[in-house]
C-alpha positions in Angstrom: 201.2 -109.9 59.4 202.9 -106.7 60.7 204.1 -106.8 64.7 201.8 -103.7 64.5 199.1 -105.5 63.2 200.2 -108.8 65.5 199.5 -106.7 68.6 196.2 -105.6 67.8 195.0 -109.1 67.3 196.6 -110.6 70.3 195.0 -107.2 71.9 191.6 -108.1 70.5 191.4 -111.9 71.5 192.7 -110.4 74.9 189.9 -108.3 75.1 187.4 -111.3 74.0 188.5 -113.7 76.6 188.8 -111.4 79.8 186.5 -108.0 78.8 187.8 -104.5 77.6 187.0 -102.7 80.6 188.8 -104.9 83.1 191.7 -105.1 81.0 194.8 -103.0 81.9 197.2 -101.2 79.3 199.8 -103.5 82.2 198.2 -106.7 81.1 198.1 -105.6 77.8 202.0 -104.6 77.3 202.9 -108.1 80.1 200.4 -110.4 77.4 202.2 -108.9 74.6 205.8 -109.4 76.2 206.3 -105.6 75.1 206.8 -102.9 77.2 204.2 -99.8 77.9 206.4 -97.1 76.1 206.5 -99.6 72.9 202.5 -100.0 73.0 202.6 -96.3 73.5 204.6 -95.7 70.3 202.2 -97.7 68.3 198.7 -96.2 70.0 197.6 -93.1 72.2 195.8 -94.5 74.8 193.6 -97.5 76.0 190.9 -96.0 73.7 192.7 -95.2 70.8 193.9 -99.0 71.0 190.4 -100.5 71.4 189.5 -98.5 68.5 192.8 -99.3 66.2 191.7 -102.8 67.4 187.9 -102.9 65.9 189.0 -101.2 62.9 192.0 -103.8 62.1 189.2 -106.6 63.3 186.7 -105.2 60.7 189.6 -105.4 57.8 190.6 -108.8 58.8 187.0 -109.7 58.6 186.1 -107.9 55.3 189.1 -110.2 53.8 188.1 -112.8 55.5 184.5 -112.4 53.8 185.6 -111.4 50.7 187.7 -114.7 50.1 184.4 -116.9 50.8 182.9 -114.9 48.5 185.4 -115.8 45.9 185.0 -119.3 46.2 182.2 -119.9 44.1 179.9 -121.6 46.4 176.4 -122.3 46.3 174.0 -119.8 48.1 173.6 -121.7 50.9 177.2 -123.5 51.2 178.7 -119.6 51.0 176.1 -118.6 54.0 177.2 -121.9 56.0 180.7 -120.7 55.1 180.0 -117.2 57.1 178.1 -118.7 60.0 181.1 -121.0 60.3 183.7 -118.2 60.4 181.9 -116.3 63.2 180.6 -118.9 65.3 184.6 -119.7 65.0 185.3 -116.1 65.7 183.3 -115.2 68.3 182.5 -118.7 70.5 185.0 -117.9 73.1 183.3 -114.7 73.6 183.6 -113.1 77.2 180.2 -111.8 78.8 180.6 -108.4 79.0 182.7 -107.5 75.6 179.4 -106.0 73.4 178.2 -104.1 76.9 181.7 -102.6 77.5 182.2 -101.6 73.7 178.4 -99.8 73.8 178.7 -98.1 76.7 182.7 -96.6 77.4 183.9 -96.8 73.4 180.6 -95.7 71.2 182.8 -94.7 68.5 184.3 -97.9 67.9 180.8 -99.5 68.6 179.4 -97.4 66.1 182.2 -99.0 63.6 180.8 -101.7 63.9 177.5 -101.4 63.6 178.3 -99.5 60.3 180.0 -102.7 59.1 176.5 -104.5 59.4 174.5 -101.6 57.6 177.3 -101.7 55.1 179.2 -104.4 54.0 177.4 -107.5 55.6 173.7 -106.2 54.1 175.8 -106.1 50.8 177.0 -109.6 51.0 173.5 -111.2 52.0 171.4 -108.9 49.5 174.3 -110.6 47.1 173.6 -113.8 48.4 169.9 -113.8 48.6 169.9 -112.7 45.0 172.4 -115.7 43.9 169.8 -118.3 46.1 166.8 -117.0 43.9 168.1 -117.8 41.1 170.0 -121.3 42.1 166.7 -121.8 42.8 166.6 -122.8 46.8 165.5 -119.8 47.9 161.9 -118.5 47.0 161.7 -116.2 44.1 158.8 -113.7 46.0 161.9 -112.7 48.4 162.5 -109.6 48.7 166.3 -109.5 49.1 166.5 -105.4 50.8 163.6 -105.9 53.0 165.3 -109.3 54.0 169.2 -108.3 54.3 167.9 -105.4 56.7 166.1 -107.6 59.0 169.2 -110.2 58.4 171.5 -107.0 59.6 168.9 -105.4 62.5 168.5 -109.1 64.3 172.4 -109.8 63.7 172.8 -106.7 66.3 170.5 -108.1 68.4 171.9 -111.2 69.1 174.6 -109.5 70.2 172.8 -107.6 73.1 173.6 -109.1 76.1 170.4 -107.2 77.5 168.3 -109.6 75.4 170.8 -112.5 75.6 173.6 -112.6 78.5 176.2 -114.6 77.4 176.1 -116.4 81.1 172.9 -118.1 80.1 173.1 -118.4 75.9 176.5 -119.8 74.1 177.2 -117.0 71.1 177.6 -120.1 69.2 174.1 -121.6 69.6 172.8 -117.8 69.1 174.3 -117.7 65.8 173.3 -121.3 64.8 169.5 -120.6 65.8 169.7 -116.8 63.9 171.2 -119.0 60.9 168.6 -121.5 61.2 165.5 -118.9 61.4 167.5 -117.1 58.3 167.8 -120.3 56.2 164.3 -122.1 56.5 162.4 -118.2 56.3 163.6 -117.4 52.7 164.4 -121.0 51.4 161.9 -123.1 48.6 161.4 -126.3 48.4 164.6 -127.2 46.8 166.1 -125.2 49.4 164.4 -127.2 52.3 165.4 -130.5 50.7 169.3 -129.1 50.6 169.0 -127.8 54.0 167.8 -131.4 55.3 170.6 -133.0 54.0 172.9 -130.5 56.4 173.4 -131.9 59.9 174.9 -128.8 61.7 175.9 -125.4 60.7 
């Protein structure tokens, strides 16, 4: 990892634990043991940062993705594999985070919203497809109706209008979406699999 590329990580688990909006480019460059005229020479401004910040995020994450991918697992294992990864992403999540990003940096919002329509509907029209025919998920699925419902409600979870992260843990969100994903599309061989899991 590049220091550039070390900075904007450390910036975005900044931002997750204490909010974007409350956070200083002073915090920032005293957190990052770095002065202001070094974070300066690497990005514009506090919104040119938060949006070099989503965009390294979403490439860390499409990597991220792409290796679980590769690892050959069965429908279902490879889907436990992503809830995993973002429930460990995202469980220290600060209340505010998906509020600040939608209302004072749309763009970068917007970047990430595309990375739902895009890549993630990709990967679970994949994996729906792969779960018809291992057989635990039911053949009469459609796998584009059901990857853009999977995509709309993954948004939604994430709208602290709907669910304010002061009253619902991001991780029990996800685990509940996962759960209402799994046992909606899965056959019988997919139930039995499913029963034999104790916690995503």
């Amino acid at each position: 990892m590049t220091q550039t590329e070390n900075l904007l990580v450390t910036a975005r688990d900044f931002f997750m634990q204490y909010g974007i909006k409350s956070v200083s480019m002073d915090d920032l460059s005293s957190k990052l043991g770095i002065s202001k005229k070094t974070l300066y020479q690497v990005v514009d401004n506090k919104k040119d940062l938060v949006m070099k910040v989503i965009e390294n995020h979403i490439e860390l994450q499409n990597q991220e993705m792409a290796q679980i991918q590769e690892g050959n697992h069965e429908a279902i294992e490879e889907m436990l594999h992503f809830a995993r990864y973002i429930i460990h992403l995202l469980k220290n999540l600060k209340p505010g985070v998906t509020y600040d990003l939608q209302k004072y940096y749309p763009e970068a919002w917007n970047k990430i919203e595309e990375l739902h329509k895009t890549t993630i509907r990709t990967i679970i029209t994949t994996n729906i497809k792969k779960g018809i025919k291992e057989g635990v998920y039911r053949k009469n699925v459609n796998p584009d109706i059901i990857s853009k419902l999977y995509v709309a409600q993954a948004l939604q979870i994430t709208d602290e209008r709907l669910f304010p992260l002061k009253i619902f843990k991001m991780e029990d969100l996800i685990r509940e979406f996962m759960s209402y994903h799994f046992y909606g599309i899965a056959s019988l061989q997919g139930f039995k699999k499913l029963n034999t899991i104790k916690k995503i």
